[in-house]
N, CA, C and O atoms as a MOPAC input file, in Angstrom:
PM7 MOZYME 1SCF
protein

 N     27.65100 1    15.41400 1   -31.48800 1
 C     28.63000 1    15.53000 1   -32.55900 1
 C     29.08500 1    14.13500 1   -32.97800 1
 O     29.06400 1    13.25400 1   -32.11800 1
 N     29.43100 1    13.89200 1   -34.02800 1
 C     29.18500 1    12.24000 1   -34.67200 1
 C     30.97700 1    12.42900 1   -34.99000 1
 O     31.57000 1    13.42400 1   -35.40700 1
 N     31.42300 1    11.30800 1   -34.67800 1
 C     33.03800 1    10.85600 1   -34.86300 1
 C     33.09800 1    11.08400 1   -36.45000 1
 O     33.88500 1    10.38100 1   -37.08400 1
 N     32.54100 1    11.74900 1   -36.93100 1
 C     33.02000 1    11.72700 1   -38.72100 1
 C     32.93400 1    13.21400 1   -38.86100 1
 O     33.47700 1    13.72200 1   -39.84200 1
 N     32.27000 1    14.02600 1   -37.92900 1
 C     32.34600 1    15.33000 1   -38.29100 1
 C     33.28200 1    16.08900 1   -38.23200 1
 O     33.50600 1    16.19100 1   -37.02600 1
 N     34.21600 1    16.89800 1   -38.94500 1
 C     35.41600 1    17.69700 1   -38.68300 1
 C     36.33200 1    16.39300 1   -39.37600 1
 O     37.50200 1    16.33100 1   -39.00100 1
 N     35.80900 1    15.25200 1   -40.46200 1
 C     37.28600 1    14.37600 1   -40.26800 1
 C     38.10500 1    14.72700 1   -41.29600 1
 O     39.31100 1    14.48800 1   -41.35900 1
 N     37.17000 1    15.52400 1   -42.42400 1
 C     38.34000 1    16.27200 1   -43.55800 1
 C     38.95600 1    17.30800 1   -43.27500 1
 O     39.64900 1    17.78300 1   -44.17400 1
 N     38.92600 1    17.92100 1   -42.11200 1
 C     39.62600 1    18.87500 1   -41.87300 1
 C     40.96700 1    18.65500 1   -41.02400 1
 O     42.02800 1    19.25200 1   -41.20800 1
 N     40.57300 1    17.19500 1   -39.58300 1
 C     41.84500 1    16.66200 1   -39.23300 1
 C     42.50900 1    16.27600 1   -40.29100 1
 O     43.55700 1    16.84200 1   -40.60200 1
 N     41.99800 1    15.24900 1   -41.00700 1
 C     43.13400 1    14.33800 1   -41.74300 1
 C     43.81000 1    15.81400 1   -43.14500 1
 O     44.68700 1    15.52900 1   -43.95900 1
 N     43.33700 1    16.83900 1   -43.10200 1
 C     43.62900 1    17.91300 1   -44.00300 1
 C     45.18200 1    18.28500 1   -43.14900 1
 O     46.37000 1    18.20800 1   -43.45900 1
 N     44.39300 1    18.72900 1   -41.89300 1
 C     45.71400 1    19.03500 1   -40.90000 1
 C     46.61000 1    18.58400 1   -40.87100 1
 O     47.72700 1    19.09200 1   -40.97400 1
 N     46.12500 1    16.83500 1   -40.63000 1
 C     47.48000 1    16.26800 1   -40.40600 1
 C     48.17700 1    16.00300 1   -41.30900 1
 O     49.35200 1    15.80700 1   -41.00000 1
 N     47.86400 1    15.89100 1   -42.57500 1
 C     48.30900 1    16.01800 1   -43.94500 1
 C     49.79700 1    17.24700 1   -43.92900 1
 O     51.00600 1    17.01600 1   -43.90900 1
 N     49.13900 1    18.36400 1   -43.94600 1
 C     49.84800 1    19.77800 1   -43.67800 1
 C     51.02300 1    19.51600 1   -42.78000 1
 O     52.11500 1    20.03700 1   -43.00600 1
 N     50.79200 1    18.64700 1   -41.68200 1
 C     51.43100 1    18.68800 1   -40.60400 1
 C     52.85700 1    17.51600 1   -40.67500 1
 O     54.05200 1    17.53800 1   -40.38100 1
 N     52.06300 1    16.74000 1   -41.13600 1
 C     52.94300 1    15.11500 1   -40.76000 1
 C     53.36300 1    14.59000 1   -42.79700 1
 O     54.18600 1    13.75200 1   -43.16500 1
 N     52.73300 1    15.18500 1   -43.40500 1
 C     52.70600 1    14.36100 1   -44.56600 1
 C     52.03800 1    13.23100 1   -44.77500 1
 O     51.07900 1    12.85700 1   -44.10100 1
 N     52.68000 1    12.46400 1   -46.01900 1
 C     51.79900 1    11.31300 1   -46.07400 1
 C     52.78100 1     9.79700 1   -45.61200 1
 O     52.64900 1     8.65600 1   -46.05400 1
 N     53.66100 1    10.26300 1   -44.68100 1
 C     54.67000 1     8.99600 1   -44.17800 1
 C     53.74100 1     8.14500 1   -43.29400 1
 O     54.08700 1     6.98000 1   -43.09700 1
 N     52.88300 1     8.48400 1   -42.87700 1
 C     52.37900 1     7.63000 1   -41.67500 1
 C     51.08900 1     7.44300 1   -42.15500 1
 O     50.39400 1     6.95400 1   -41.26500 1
 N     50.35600 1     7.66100 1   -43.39000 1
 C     48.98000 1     7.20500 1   -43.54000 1
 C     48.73400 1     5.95400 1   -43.70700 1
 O     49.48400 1     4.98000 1   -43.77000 1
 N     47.55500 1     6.07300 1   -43.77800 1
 C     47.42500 1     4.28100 1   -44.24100 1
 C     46.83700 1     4.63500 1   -45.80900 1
 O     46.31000 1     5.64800 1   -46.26800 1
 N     47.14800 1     3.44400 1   -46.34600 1
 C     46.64100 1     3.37400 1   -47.77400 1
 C     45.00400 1     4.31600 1   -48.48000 1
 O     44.81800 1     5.28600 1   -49.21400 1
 N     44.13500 1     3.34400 1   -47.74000 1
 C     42.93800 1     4.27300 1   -47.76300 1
 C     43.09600 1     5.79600 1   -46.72300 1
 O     42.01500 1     6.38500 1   -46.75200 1
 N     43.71800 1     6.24300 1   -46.20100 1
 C     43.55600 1     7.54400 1   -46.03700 1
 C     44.19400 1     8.29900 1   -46.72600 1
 O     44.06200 1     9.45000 1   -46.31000 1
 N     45.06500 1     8.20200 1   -47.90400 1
 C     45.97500 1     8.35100 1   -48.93900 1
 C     44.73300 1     8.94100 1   -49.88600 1
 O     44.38100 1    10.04000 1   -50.31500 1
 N     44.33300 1     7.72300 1   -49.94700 1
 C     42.98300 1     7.98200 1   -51.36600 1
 C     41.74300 1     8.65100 1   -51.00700 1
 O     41.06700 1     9.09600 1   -51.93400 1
 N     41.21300 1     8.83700 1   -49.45800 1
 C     40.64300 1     9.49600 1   -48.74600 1
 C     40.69800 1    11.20700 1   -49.30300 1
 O     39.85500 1    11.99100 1   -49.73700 1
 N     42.30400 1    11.27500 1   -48.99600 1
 C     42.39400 1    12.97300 1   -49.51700 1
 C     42.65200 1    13.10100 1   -50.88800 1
 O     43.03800 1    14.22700 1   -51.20300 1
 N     42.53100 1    12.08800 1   -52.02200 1
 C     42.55100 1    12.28300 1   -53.24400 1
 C     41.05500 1    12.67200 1   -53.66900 1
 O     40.59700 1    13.43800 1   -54.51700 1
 N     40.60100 1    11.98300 1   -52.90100 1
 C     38.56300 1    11.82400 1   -53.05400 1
 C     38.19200 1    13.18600 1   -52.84300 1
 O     37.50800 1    13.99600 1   -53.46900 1
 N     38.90200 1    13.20300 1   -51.68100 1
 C     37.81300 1    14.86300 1   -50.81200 1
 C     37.93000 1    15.93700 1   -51.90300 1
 O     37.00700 1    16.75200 1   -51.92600 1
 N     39.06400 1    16.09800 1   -52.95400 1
 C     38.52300 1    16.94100 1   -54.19000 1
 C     37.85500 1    16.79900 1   -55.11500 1
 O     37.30200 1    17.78900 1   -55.59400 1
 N     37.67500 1    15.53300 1   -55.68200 1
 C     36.77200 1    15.27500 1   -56.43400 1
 C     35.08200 1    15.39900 1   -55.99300 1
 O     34.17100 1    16.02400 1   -56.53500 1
 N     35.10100 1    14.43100 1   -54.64300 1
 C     33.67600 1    13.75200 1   -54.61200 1
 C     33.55800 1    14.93500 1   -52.95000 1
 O     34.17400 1    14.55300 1   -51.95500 1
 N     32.94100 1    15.94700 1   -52.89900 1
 C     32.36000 1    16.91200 1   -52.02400 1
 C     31.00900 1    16.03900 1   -51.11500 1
 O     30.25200 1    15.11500 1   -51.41400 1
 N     31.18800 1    16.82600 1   -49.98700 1
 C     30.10700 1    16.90300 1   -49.10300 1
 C     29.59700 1    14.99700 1   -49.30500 1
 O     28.39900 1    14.76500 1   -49.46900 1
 N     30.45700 1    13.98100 1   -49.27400 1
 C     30.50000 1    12.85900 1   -49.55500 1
 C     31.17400 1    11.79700 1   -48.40000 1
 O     32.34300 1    12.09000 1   -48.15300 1
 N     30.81600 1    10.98200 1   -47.87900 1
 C     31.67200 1    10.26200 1   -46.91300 1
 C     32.42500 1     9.04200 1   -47.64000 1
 O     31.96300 1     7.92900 1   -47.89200 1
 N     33.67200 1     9.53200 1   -47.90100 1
 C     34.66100 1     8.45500 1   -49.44900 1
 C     35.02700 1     7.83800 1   -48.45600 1
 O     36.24600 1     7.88300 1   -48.61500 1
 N     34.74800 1     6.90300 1   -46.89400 1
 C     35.83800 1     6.41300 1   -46.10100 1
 C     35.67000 1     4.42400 1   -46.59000 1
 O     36.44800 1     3.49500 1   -46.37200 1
 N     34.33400 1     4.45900 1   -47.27900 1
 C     34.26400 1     3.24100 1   -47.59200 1
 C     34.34000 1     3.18600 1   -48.65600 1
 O     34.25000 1     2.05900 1   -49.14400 1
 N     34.53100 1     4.29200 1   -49.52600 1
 C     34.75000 1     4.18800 1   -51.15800 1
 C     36.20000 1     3.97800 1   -51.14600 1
 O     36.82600 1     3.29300 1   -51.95500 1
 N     36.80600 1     4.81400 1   -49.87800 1
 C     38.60100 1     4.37800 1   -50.06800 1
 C     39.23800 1     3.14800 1   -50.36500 1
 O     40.00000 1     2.78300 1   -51.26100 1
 N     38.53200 1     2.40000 1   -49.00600 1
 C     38.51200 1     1.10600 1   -48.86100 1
 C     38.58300 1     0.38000 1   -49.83400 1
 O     39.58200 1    -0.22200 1   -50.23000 1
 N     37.23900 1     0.38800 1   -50.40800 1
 C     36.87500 1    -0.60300 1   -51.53000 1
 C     38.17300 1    -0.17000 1   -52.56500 1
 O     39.19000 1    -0.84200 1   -52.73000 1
 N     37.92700 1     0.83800 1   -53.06400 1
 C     39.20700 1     1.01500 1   -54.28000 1
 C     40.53100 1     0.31300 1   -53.94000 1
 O     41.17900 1    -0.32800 1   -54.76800 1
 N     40.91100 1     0.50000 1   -52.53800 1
 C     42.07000 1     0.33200 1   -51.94000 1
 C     42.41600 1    -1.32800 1   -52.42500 1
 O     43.37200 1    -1.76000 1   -53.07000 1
 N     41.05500 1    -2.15100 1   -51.74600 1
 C     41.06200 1    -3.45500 1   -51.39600 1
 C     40.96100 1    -4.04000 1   -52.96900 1
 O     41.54200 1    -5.10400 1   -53.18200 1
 N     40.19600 1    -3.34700 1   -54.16200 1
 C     39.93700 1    -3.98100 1   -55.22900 1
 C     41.42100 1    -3.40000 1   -56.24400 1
 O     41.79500 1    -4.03600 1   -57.23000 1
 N     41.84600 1    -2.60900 1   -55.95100 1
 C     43.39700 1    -2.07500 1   -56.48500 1
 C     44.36800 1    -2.45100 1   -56.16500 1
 O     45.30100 1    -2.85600 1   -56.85900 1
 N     44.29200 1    -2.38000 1   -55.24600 1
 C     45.44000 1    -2.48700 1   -54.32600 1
 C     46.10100 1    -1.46200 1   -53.79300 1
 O     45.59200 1    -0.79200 1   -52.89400 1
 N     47.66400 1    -1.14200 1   -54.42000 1
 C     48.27100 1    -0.28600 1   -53.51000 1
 C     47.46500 1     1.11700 1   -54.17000 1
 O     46.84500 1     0.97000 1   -55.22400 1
 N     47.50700 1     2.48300 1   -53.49300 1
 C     46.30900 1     3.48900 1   -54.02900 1
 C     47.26400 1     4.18200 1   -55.36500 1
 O     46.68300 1     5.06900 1   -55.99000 1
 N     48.29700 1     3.91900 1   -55.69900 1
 C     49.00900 1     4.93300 1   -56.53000 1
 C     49.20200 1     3.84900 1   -58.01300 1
 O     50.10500 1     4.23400 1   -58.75600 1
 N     48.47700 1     2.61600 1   -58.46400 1
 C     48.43700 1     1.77800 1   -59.08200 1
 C     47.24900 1     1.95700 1   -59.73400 1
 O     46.99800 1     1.70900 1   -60.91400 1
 N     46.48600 1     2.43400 1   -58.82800 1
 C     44.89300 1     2.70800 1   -59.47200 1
 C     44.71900 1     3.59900 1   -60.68800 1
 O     45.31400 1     4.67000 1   -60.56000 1
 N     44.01900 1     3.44000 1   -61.91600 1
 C     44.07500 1     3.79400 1   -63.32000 1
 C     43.15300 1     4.73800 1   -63.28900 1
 O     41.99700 1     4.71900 1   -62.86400 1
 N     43.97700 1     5.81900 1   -63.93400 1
 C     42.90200 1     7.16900 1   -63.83500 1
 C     42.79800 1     7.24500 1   -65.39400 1
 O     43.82000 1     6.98800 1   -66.03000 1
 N     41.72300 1     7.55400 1   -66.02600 1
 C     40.62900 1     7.52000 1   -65.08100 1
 C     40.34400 1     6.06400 1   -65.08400 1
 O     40.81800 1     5.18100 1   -65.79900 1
 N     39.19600 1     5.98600 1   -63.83400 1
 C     38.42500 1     4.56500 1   -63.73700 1
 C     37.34400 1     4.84300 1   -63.65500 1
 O     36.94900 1     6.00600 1   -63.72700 1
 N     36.22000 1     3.32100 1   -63.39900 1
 C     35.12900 1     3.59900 1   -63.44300 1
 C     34.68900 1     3.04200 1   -62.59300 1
 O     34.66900 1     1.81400 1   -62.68600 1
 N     34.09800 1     3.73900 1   -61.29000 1
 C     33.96000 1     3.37400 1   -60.18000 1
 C     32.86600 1     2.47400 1   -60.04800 1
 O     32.71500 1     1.84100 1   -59.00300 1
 N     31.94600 1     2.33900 1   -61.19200 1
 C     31.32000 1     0.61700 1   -61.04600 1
 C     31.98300 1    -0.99400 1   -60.96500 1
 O     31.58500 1    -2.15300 1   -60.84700 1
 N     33.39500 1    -0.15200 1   -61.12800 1
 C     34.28200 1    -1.56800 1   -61.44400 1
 C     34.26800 1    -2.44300 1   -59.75200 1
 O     34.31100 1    -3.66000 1   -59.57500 1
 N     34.20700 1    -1.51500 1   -58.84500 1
 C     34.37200 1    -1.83500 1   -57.41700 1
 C     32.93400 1    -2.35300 1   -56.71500 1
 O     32.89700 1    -2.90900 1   -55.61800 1
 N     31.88200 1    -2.10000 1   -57.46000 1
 C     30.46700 1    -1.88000 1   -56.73800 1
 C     30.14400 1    -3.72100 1   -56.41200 1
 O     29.11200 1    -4.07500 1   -55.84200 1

């Protein structure tokens, strides 16, 4: 079993559970992704957006995710 399997369903949980007081930035945008972009591993797409945006709630919707590539 690979450390990434089941991870949209913890961080779903803990979402449910804890809110978003204790995330980190990219796991913020992590669960914005998991509806858009399916069956997809967004943990380095978070990142990048995160790191080329900055804070995740600044980021311009829409965008164009070549802007980060």
């Amino acid at each position: 079993m690979s450390i990434h399997q089941g991870h949209r369903a913890r961080l779903k949980e803990r979402f449910l559970s804890e809110g978003l007081d204790n995330f980190k930035e990219h796991e913020v945008m992590e669960l914005l992704l998991y509806n858009c972009v399916p069956r997809y591993d967004v943990n380095e797409l978070s990142h990048r957006l995160v790191d080329h945006f900055g804070f995740v709630f600044l980021i311009p919707v829409p965008m164009r995710f070549s802007a980060v590539d």
